[in-house]
TORPAZA-921003 format. One line per 2 residues: number of its first residue (from 1); for each residue x, y, z of N, C-alpha, C. Coordinates in steps of 0.001 Angstrom, whole numbers, plus 500000, padded with zeros to 6 digits. Atoms other than C-alpha are relative to their C-alpha. Example, Ala and Ser with C-alpha at 12.3 -4.5 7.8 and 13.67 -1.06 7.14 Angstrom:
REM residues 2
1> 500890 498810 500000 512300 495500 507800 500900 501200 500000; 499180 498810 499940 513670 498940 507140 499230 501090 500730
END
This chain:
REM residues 46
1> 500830 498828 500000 500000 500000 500000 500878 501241 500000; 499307 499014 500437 501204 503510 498789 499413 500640 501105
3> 500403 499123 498996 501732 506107 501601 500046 501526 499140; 499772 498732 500803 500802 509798 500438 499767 500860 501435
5> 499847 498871 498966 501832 512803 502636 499486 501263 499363; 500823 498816 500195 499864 515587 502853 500364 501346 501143
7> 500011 499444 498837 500434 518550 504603 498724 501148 499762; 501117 498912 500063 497356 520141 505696 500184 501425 500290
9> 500374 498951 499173 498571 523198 507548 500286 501151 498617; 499633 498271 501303 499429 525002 503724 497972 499985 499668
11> 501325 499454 500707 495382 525023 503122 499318 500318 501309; 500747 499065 499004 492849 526870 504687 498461 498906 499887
13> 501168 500410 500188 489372 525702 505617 499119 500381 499536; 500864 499588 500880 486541 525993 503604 498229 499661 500337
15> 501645 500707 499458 482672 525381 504356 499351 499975 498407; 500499 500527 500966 481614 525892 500552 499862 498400 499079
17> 500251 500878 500651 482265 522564 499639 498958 498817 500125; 501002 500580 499086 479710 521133 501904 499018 499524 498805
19> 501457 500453 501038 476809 520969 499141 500691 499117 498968; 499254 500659 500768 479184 519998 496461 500181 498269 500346
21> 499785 501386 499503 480067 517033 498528 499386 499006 500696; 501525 501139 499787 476703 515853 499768 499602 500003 498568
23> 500094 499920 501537 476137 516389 496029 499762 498445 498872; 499032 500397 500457 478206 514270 494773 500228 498404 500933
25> 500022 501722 499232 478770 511107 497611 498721 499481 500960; 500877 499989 498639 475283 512060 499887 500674 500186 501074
27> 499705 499565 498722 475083 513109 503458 500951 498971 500761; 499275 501155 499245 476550 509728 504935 501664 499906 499598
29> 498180 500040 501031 479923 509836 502433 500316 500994 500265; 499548 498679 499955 480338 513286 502388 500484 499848 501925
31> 499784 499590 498203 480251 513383 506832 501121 499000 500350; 498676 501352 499830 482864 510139 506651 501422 500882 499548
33> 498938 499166 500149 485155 511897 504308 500671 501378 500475; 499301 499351 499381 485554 514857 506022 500160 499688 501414
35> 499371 500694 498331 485557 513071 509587 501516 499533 499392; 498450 500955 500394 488411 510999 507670 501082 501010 499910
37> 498531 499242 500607 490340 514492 506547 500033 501036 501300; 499709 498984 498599 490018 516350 510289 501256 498743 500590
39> 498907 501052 499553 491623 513149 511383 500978 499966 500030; 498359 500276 500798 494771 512847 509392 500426 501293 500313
41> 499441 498728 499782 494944 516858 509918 500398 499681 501484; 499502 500557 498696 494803 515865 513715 501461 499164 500368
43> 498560 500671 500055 497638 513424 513066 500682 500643 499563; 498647 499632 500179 499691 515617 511078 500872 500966 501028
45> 499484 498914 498402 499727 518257 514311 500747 499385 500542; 499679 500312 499018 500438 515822 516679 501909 499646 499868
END
């Protein structure tokens, strides 16, 4: 499995993408994937 590094702290947060991304995966996908990308931001702090 391929590891990809990200560093979150060069982007800023955004709330427009919210519709886009219930849109696009529904409410259930959309609330996973960004639980999944606070996460990894959480990990890259720590």
């Amino acid at each position: 499995m391929k590891t990809v590094q990200i560093e979150f702290s060069k982007y800023e947060l955004v709330n427009f993408l919210w519709p886009e991304l219930i849109e696009e995966y529904g409410f259930d996908k959309a609330r996973k994937i960004v639980s999944q990308a606070i996460d990894l931001q959480k990990n890259e702090w720590d």
